[in-house]
Each structure stands twice: as C-alpha cells, then as structure tokens.
N, C-alpha and C positions, 0 to 999 in steps of 0.2 A: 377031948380035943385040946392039943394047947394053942396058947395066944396065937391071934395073927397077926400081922404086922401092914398098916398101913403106913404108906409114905402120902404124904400130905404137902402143900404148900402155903401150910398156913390156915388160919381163921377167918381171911377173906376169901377163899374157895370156898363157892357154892358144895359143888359136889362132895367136897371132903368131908364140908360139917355135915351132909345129909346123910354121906357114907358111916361116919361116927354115931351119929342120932340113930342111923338102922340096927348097926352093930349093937349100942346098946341098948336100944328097944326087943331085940330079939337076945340080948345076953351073953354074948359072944364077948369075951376077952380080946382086948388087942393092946398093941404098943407103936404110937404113933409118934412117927418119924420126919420131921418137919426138914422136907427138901430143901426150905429157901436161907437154910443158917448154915453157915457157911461152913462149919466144922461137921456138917455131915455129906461133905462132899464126896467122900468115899460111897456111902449109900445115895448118892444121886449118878454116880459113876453106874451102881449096879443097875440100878433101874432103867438108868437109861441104856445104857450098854451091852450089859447081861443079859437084862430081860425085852432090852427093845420100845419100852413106854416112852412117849412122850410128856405125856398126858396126865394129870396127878386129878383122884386119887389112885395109888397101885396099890391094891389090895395082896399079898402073898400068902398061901394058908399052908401053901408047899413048895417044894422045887417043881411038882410038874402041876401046880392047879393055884392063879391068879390071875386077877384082870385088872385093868387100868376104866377108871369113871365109875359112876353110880349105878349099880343094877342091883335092884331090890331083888331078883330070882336069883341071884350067884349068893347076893347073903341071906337070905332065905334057906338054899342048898346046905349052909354048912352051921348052921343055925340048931341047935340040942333041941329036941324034941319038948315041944310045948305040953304042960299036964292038962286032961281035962278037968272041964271044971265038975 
C-alpha cells in the first residue's frame, strides 16, 4: 500500500496526534499535511471543498476511501497484516 496522507491542524489537535500515534502503532506510512500554515492553503481548499471535511484530522488513502476524525476501525481496516507471534 503506499502512504497516506493525513491533513492535520497541528500538534495541538487531539485527534490528529492520536490519529498519527495509531498510524504508527499499526505501521502504516503517511505524509502529514499541516492545514493551519498558510502555504498549504491549496490542500485546505481540497479538503474542505473537494472533499467536504470540516473537521481535521482527514485521513485520504484514495480518491474514493477517507474520513475526517479519529476512528481506530478505518485504521485498523487499512493497516498490513500483523505477523503472528
């Protein structure tokens, strides 16, 4: 799978840091895109716009599969299969 791309609003959002903490606990690549600086106004155009989010964090893993907030079953879902031990 390649990276996913969260849009974030920073390090004082709850939900972002706990969305980043799952991601990397579960090992999942991403590239995080910090809404609230001002040179990424073009990806706050998409998000909100294109995609309809109000909400950060927006998670993107495709054109047709992302969500906006914290849901440990959506990263869970797209999460590489765990080895047993």
């Amino acid at each position: 799978m390649s990276a996913v791309t969260v849009y974030t609003t920073g390090r004082g959002c709850p939900r972002c840091v706990w969305t980043m903490r799952r991601l990397d606990e579960r090992g999942i690549q991403y590239l995080e895109i910090d809404l609230s600086i001002p040179t990424n106004a073009a990806a706050r155009e998409y998000v909100t716009e294109d995609l309809g989010y109000a909400e950060a964090p927006v998670v993107v893993v495709s054109d047709q599969d992302h969500w906006s907030g914290f849901d440990r079953d959506l990263i869970d879902r797209i999460a590489p299969p765990q080895e047993e031990a």
